[in-house]
Steps between C-alpha positions, in 0.01 A plus 500: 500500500641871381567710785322801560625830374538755759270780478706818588440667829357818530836656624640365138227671316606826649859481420423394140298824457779723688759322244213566196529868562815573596630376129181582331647599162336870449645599864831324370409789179475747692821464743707480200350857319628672785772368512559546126372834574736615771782349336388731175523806724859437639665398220595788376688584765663182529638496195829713445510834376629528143792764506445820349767627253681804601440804307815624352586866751390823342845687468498758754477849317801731495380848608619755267694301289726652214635219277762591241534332241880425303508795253458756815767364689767495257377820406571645834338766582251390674748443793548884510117564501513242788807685634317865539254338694196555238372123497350303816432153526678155454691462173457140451724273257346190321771207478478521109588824462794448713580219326488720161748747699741231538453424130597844418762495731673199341419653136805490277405863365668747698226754537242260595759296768621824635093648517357160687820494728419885607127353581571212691768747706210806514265216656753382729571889593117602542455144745797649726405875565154381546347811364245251359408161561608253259331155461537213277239250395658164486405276196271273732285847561469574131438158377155496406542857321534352130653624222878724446643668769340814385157327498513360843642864593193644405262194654688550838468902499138425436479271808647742701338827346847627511624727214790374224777714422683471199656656208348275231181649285348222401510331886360784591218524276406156534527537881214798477289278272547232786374720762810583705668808528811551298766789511719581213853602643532671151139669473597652893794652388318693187284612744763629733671700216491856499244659323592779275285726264566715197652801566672385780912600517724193617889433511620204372851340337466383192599142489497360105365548217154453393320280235483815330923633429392852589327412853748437816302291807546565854329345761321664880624329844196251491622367146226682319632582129536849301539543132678816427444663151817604350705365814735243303782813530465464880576138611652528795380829575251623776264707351166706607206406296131531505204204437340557160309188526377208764474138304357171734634195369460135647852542626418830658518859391763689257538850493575740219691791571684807344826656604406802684 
């Protein structure tokens, strides 16, 4: 005879249901979406941090800088502009045109070894008395300024809104189309000439000869030229004389004058 099977107690029954519910399958659902949930909301800030890339520095602008450029220091006077104390600022140097001094300096022309050597030693004089500050850009702070050495000049000066000195027209031409602020060494001198008018008596030795053989030419302290009619007899000679006539040229102004 089969035994009996066991009916199970009430006590059994209970558990059964307590073990039913506790791992009924929607609760089981619903434990694991917040979970999912909370794990959603700190993950971000779990995971690491991607690293930002550094911004390349701004170069720090150069108050009141005056950059010249290769033509006005082997020109030289700029240094005695600087010298009379009518410029303020910092005269700053890019490493190319330093590099274009040296250049110069090591020309085998005579003229041109003889004019860079006088600019690197003019530099080198204005750094010492101090009458000016004098900076140089390294090649590492003009790097991303493209183009020649008179390009990147021009880039830089705009950077810095400083002002370019030089004695070369076209640089400075393209330098005012560019926005920046150019001086001509040559154009300041013109306007520092004297200015004479007709009628006015002068005395002046007569040098050479002019284009013309019956004109002598003398020239006034500040290099301005006269043309003196009928002065070929007098080369050599200091003569008085008086302006006929004023003409402007792009080089600056000749005057025409008669022996008095």
């Amino acid at each position: 005879m089969d035994k009996e099977e066991k009916k199970p107690t009430e006590q059994e029954e209970k558990t059964d249901t307590k073990r039913t519910q506790v791992f009924n399958p929607k609760l089981i659902g619903a434990i694991a979406d917040e979970v999912s949930k909370s794990l959603m909301m700190r993950l971000p800030h779990m995971l690491p941090r991607p690293r930002r890339k550094s911004q390349p520095k701004k170069p720090k602008k150069i108050e009141n800088a005056i950059f010249l450029d290769t033509s006005a220091i082997i020109d030289g006077r700029i240094f005695d502009v600087i010298e009379i104390g009518l410029l303020n600022g910092i005269v700053v140097i890019p490493a190319g045109i330093l590099l274009e001094l040296k250049h110069i300096a090591d020309s085998q022309d005579m003229v041109r070894r003889e004019r860079g050597r006088k600019g690197l030693e003019d530099l080198e004089k204005l750094k010492k008395t101090k009458r000016l500050k004098v900076m140089v850009l390294s090649d590492g702070e003009t790097k991303h300024y493209k183009g020649e050495v008179d390009e990147q000049l021009i880039k830089v000066a705009k950077q810095h809104k400083g002002k370019v000195i030089t004695c070369d027209y076209n640089l400075e031409k393209k330098a005012i189309i560019e926005g920046v602020v150019a001086i001509n060494i040559n154009a300041l001198a013109n306007c520092l000439k004297v200015i004479a008018v007709p009628g006015e008596a002068l005395h002046i030795k007569v040098s050479h000869q002019g284009k013309d053989p019956t004109q002598g030419v003398g020239y006034l302290d500040d290099g301005t030229m006269i043309v003196v009619e009928q002065g070929s007899t007098d080369i050599a000679k200091e003569l008085d004389v008086v302006v006929s006539r004023v003409i402007q040229t792009a080089t600056g102004r000749i005057l025409f004058a008669k022996k008095i």
